[in-house]
C-alpha positions in Angstrom: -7.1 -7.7 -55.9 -7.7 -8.8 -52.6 -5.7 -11.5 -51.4 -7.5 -14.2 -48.5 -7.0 -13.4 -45.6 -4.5 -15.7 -43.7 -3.7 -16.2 -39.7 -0.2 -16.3 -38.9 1.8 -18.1 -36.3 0.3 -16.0 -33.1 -2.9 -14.4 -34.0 -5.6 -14.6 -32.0 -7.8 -16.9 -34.1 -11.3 -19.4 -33.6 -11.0 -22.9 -35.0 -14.5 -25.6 -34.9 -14.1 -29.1 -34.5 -17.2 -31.4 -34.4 -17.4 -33.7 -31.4 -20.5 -36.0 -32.1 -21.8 -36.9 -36.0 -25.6 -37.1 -35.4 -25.6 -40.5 -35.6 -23.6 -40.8 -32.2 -26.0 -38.2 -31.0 -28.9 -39.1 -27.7 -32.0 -40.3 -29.3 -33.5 -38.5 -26.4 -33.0 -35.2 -28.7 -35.6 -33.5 -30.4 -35.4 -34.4 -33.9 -34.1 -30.9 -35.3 -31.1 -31.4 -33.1 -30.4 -34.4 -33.1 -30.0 -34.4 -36.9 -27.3 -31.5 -36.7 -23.6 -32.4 -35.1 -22.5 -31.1 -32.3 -19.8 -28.6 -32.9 -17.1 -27.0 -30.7 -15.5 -24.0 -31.3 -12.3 -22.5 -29.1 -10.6 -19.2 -29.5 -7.0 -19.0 -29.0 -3.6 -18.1 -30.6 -2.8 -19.8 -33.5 0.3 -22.4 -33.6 0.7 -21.8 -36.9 -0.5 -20.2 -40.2 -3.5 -21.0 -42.3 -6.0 -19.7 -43.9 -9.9 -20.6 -42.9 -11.2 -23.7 -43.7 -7.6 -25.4 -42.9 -6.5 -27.3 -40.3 -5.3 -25.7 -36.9 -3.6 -25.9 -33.6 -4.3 -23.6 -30.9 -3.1 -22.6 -27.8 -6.2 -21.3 -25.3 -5.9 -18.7 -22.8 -5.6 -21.4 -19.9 -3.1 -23.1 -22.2 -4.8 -26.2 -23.6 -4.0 -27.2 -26.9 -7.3 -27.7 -29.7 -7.2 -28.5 -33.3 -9.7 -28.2 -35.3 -10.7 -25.7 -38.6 -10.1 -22.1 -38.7 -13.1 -20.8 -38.7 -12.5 -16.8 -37.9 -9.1 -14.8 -37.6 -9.6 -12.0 -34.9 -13.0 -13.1 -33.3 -14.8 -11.1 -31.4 -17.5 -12.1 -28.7 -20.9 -12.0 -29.7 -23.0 -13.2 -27.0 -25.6 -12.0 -24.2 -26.8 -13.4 -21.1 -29.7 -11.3 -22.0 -32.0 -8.4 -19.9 -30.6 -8.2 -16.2 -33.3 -9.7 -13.4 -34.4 -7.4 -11.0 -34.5 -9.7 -8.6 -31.2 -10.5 -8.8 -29.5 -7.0 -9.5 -28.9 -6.5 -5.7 -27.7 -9.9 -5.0 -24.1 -9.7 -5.0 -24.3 -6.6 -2.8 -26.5 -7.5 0.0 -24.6 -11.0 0.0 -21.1 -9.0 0.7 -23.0 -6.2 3.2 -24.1 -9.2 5.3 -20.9 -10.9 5.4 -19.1 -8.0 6.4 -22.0 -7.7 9.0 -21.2 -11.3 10.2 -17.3 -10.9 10.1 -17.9 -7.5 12.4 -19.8 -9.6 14.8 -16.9 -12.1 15.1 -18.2 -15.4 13.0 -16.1 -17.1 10.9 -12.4 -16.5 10.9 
């Protein structure tokens, strides 16, 4: 049998906490959202045991402290920032050729 699986004192963990009931929600919303809560989830190391669905503490990697549920024990990250711009591949290289072009030239020291 497979036992459920439980975060100990440590573990890199995620815990939600909901930080507006709709009702305390803008009206400005569209109506889809605004009928939803707004939830807040953190990753972090857990305080203490639990298993999901209970109550935690963690400790975030720039050390503030949330509660809230556990909601996942060893998340991952899941997101995109979606298809690079072209436009904007070459940005951050141009921007440091020219101020290495303006530092040669004497600005700015």
């Amino acid at each position: 049998m497979n036992e459920p699986q439980r975060a100990r004192a440590g573990d890199w963990v995620e815990v939600e906490r909901m930080i507006l009931d709709p009702s305390q929600r803008s009206k400005n919303l569209p109506p889809e959202t605004a009928a939803k809560p707004l939830m807040m989830w953190v990753k972090g190391f857990a305080q203490s045991d639990g298993a999901p669905g209970e109550e935690m503490t963690v400790e975030t990697m720039t050390g503030r402290t949330v509660a809230g549920t556990l909601s996942a024990i060893n998340p991952g990250y899941f997101h995109t920032f979606g298809k690079p711009i072209p436009e904007l591949a070459h940005v951050g290289r141009d921007l440091r050729a020219r101020l290495t072009a303006f530092r040669a030239q004497g600005g700015a020291r």
